[in-house]
C-alpha positions as CSV (number, residue, x, y, z in Angstrom):
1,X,-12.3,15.3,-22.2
2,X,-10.2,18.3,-21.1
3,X,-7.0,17.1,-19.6
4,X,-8.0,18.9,-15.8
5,X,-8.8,17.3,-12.5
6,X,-11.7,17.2,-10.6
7,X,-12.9,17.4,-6.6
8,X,-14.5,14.5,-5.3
9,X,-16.4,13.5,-2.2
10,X,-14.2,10.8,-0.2
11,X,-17.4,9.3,1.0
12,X,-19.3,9.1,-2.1
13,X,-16.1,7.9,-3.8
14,X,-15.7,4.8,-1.5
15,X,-19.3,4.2,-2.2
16,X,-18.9,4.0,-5.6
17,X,-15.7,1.6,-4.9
18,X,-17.6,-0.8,-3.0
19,X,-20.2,-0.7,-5.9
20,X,-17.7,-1.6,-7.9
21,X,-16.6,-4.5,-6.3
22,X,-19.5,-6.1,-4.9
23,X,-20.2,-6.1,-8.5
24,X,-17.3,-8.2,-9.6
25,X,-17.9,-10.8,-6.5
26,X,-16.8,-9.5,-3.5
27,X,-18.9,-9.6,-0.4
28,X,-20.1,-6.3,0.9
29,X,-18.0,-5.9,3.9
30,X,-14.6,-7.2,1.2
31,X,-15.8,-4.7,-1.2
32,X,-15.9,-1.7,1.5
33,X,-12.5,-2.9,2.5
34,X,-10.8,-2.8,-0.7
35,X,-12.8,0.6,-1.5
36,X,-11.9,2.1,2.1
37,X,-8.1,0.9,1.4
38,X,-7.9,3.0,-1.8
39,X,-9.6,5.8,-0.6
40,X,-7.5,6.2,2.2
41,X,-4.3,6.4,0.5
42,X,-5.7,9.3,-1.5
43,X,-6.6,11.3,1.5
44,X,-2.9,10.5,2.9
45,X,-2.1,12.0,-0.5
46,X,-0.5,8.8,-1.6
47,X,-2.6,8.5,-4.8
48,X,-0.5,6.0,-6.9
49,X,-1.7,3.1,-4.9
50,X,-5.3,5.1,-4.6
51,X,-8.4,4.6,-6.4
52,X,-6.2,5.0,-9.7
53,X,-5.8,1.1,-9.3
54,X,-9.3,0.9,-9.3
55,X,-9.2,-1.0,-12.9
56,X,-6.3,-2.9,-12.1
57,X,-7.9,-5.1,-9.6
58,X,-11.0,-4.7,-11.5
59,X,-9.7,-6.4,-14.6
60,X,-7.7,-9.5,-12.5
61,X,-10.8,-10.1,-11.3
62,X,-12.6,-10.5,-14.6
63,X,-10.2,-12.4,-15.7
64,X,-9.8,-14.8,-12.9
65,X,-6.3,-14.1,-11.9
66,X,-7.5,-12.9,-8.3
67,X,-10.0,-14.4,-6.5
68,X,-13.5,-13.1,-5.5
69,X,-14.2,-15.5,-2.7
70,X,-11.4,-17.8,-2.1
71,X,-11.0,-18.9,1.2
72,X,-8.0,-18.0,3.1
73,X,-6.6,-21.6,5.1
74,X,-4.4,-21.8,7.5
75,X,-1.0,-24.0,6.5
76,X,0.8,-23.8,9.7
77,X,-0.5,-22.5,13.2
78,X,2.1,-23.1,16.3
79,X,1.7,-20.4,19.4
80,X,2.8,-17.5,18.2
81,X,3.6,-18.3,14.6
82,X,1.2,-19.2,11.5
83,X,1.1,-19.1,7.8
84,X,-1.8,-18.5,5.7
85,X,-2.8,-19.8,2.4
86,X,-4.0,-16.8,0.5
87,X,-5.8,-19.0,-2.4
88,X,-4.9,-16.2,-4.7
89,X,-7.8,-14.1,-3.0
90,X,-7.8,-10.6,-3.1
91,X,-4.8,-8.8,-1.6
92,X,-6.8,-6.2,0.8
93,X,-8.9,-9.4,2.5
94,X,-5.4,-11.3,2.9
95,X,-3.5,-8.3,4.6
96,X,-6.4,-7.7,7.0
97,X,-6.9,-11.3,7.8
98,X,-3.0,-11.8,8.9
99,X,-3.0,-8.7,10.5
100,X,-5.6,-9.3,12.3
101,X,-4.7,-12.9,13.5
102,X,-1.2,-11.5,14.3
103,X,-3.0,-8.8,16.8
104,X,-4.6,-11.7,18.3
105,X,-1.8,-14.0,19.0
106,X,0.6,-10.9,20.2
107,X,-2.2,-10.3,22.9
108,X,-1.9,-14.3,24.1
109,X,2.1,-14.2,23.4
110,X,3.3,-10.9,23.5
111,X,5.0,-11.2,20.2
112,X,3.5,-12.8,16.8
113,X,5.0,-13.6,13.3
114,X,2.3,-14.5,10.7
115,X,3.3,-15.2,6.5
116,X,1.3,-15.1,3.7
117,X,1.8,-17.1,0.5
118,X,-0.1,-16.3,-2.8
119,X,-1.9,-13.4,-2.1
120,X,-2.5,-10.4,-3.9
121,X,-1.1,-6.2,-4.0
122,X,-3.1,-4.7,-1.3
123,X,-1.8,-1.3,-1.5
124,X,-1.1,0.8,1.1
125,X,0.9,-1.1,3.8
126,X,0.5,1.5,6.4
127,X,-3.4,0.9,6.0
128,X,-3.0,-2.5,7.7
129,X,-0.1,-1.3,10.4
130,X,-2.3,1.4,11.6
131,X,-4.5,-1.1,12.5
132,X,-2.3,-2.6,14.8
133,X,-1.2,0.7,16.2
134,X,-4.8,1.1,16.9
135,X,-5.0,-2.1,19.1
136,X,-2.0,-1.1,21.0
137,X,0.8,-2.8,19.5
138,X,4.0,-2.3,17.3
139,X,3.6,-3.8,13.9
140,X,6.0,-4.8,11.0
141,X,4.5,-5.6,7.5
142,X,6.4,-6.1,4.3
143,X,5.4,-7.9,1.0
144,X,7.3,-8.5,-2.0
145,X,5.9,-7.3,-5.8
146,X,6.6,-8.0,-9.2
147,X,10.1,-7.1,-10.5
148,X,11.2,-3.4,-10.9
149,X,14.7,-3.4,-10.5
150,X,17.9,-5.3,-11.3
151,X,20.4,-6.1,-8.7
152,X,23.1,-4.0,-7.9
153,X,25.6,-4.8,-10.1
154,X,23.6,-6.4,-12.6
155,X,22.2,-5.2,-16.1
156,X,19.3,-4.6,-17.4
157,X,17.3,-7.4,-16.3
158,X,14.5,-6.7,-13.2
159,X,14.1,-9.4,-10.9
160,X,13.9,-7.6,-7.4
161,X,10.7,-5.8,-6.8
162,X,10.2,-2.9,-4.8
163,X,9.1,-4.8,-1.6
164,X,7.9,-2.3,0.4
165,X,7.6,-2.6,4.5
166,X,5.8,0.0,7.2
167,X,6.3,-0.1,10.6
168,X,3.1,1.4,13.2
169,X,3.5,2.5,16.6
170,X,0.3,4.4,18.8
171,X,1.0,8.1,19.8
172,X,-1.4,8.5,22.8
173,X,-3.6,11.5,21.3
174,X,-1.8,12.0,18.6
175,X,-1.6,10.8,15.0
176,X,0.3,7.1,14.8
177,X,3.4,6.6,13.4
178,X,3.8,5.1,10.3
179,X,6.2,4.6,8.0
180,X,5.2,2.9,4.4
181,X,8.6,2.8,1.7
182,X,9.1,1.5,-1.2
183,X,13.1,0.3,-1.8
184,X,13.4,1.9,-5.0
185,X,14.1,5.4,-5.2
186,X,10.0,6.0,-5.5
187,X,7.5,3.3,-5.7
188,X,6.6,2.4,-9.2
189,X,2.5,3.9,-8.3
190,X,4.2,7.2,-8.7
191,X,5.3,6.5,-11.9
192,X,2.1,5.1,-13.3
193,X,0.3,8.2,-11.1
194,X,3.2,10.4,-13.4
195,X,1.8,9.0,-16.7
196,X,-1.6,10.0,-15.5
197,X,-1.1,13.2,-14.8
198,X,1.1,13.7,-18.3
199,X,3.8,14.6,-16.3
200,X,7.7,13.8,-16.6
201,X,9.7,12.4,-13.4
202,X,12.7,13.3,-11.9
203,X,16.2,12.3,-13.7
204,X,17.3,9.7,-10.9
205,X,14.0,7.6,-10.7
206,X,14.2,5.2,-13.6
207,X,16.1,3.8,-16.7
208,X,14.8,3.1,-20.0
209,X,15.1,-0.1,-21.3
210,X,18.0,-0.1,-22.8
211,X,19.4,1.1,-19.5
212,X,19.8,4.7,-20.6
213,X,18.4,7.7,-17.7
214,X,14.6,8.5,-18.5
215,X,12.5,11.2,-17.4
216,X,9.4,9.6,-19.4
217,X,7.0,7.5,-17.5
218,X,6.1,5.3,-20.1
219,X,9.8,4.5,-21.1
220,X,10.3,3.9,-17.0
221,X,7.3,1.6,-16.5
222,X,8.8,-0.5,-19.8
223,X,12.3,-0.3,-17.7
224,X,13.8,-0.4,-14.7
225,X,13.6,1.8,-11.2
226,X,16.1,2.4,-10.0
227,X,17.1,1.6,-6.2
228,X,17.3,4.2,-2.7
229,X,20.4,4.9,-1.6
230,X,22.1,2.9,-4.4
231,X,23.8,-0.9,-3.5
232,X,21.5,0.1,0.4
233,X,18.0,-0.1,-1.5
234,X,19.2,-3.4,-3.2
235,X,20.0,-5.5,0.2
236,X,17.3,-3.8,1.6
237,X,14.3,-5.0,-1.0
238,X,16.6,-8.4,-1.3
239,X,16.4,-8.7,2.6
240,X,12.2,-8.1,2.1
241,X,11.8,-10.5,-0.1
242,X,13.1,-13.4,2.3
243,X,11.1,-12.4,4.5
244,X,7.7,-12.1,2.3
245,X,8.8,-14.5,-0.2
246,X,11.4,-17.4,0.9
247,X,10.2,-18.1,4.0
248,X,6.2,-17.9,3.4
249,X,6.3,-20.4,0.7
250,X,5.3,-17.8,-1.5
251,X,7.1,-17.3,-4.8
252,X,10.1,-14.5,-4.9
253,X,11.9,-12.0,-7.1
254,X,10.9,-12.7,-10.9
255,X,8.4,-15.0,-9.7
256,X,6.0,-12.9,-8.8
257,X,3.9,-10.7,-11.0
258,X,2.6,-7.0,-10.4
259,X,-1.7,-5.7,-10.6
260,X,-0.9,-4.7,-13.9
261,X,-0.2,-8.1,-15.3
262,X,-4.0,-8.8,-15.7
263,X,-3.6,-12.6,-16.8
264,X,-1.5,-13.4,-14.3
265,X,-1.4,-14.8,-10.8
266,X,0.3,-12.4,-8.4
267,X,2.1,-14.9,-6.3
268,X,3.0,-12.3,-3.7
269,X,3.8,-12.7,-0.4
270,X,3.5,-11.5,2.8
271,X,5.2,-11.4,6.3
272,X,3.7,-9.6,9.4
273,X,5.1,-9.2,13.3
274,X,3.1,-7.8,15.8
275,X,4.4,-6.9,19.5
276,X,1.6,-6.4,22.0
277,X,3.1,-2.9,23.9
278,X,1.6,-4.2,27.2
279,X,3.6,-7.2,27.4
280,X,7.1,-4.7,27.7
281,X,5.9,-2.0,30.0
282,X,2.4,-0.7,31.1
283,X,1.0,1.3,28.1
284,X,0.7,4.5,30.3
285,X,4.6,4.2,30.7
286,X,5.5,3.9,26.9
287,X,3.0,6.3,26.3
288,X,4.6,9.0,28.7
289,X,8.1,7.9,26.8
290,X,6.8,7.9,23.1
291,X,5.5,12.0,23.7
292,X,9.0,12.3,25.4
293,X,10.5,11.1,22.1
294,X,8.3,13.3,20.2
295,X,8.8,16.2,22.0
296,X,12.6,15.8,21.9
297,X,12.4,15.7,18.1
298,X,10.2,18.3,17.5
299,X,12.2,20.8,19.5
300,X,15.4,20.6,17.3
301,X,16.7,24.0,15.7
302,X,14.5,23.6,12.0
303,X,16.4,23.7,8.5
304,X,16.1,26.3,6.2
305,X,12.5,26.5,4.5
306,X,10.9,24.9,7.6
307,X,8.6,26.2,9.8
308,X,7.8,23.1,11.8
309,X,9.4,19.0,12.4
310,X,7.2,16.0,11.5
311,X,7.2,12.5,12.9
312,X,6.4,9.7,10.5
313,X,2.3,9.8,9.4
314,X,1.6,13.0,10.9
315,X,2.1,14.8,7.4
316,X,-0.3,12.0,6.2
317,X,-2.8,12.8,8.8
318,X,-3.1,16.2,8.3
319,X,-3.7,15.9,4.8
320,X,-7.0,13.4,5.6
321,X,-8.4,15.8,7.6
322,X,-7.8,18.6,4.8
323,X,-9.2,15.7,2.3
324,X,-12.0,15.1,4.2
325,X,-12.7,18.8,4.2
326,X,-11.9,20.3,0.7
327,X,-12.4,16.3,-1.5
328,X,-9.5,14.9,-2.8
329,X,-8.1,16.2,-6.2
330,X,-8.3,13.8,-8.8
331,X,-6.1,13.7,-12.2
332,X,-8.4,13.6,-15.4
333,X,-7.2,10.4,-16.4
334,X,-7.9,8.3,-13.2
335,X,-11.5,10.1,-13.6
336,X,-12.1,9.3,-16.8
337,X,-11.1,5.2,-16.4
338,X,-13.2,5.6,-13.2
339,X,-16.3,6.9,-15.7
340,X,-15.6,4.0,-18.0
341,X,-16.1,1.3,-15.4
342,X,-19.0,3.1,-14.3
343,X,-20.7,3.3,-17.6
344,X,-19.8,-1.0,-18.1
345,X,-21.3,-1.6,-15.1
346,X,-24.4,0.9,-15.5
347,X,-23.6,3.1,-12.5
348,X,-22.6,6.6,-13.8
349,X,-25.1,8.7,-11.9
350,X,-23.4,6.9,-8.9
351,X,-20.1,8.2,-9.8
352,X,-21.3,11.1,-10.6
353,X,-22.5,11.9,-7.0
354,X,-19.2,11.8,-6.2
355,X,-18.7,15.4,-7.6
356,X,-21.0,17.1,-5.8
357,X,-20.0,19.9,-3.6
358,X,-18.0,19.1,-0.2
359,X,-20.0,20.2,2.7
């Protein structure tokens, strides 16, 4: 196959996602959240944690690493504070169901604080932090991943993931706010989404393994990323991990294992706070003073090469409604793993569908 990328349908993609995995076990409404969850960070135009992962999850399924149906128990549940016991269940089902049990016990408390222990990636945090925007609250979410980087000062050995964390907020007729960051200087996706593509990265994004600057992906993936803002990314990720793995029970730093390791568990962890908006000030009154924000930002003189000042997820919004519109632009060699899963599971002309024209 030609090394180009194709146009697909977002719809008929996340059809064919949720084919896929209510083949491997999941239930249909798990399967169309796992599909929806990868699709969506595709039409943000965050494709290394898109449906390129598609065959990650996949395989940790087949192999028994993550868990189909697991059910998700509750360890610990006092007022406004609970952990869950992910049973090594899949990471999408996990996220939602803290997220959604921290909504619930913000609205009766006004604040919640919910952990996770062994759960699973789930992608795209902002995915899950939306939701809480959505429901009128402020959420934090940050889970700790298999190790990426050393710590400042150290070698060459990775013990400190990336640990990513996203903060949502509503914007009253308006895209929500969302921030979703890795603590390295990129998140490891993009490298993988790099190798994909054939492309070199940046010089500043990774070492090799034997610690020496690398602008291949392949020789990055095998070594180490390197963190933002120097020692600041290090504390930061190290903070994270506390929070998602120390105090959820979960495991931490070189403990836990990342999608890729097939055969093994993920151990990953997770830690959620929700603040219910209503219980600070009437929502018409932070609503009035979250456009008085925006507008404030907005209106500053613009930099060279600008024509216009963004808040956090309003760049990703606008690119789901272009998406949505025009397909999302996949690289040959997440299409072609996508074609091989369909062909083992007998479902090419479903995939195939996917290519049809936009309308």
């Amino acid at each position: 196959m030609q090394n180009t990328s194709v146009v697909v349908a977002s719809n008929k993609l996340r059809q064919f996602i949720q084919c896929v995995y209510g083949q491997a076990g999941l239930s249909d409404e798990h399967a169309l959240l796992v599909a929806d969850s990868l699709v969506h960070a595709d039409l943000w135009g965050h494709q290394s944690h898109g449906v390129l992962r598609t065959g990650w999850y996949l395989e940790r399924l087949r192999r028994g690493s993550m868990n189909a149906a697991s059910p998700i128990e509750t360890v610990r549940d006092r007022g406004a504070i609970a952990v869950l016991e992910g049973c090594d269940s899949v990471g999408q089902v996990v996220a939602k169901t803290a997220m959604d049990l921290a909504i619930r016990k913000a609205k009766a408390h006004g604040v919640s604080a919910v952990t996770v222990r062994h759960s699973n990636h789930f992608g795209t945090l902002m995915y899950f932090t939306r939701m809480a925007a959505e429901a009128g609250c402020i959420a934090f979410l940050t889970s700790n991943g298999g190790p990426a980087m050393a710590p400042w000062g150290g070698a060459r050995n990775k013990i400190i993931g990336t640990n990513p964390w996203s903060i949502g907020a509503p914007v009253e007729h308006g895209a929500p706010m969302l921030l979703d960051m890795a603590n390295t200087g990129v998140a490891r996706g993009k490298i993988y989404l790099a190798r994909q593509r054939r492309e070199s990265i940046p010089e500043g994004w990774a070492l090799d393994a034997a610690g020496a600057p690398t602008t291949d992906p392949e020789a990055a993936i095998n070594g180490l990323i390197l963190p933002m803002a120097h020692h600041k990314g290090y504390a930061i990720a190290t903070l994270m991990d506390v929070f998602a793995g120390v105090l959820s029970g979960s495991q931490f730093l070189s403990g836990v294992n990342g999608p890729y390791h097939y055969e093994k568990k993920s151990g990953a962890g997770h830690f959620v706070s929700v603040y219910d908006i209503e219980a600070f000030m009437p929502r018409a009154e932070f609503d009035a003073r979250m456009h008085s924000f925006i507008r404030e930002i907005k209106s500053q003189p613009l930099a060279q090469g600008f024509d216009e000042i963004l808040y956090p997820g309003e760049l990703e919004s606008r690119k789901a409604e272009k998406h949505l519109a025009e397909g999302i632009t996949l690289p040959a060699d997440t299409w072609s793993d996508l074609k091989r899963i369909a062909d083992e599971i007998g479902k090419a002309e479903l995939l195939e569908e996917c290519l049809q024209r936009i309308s």
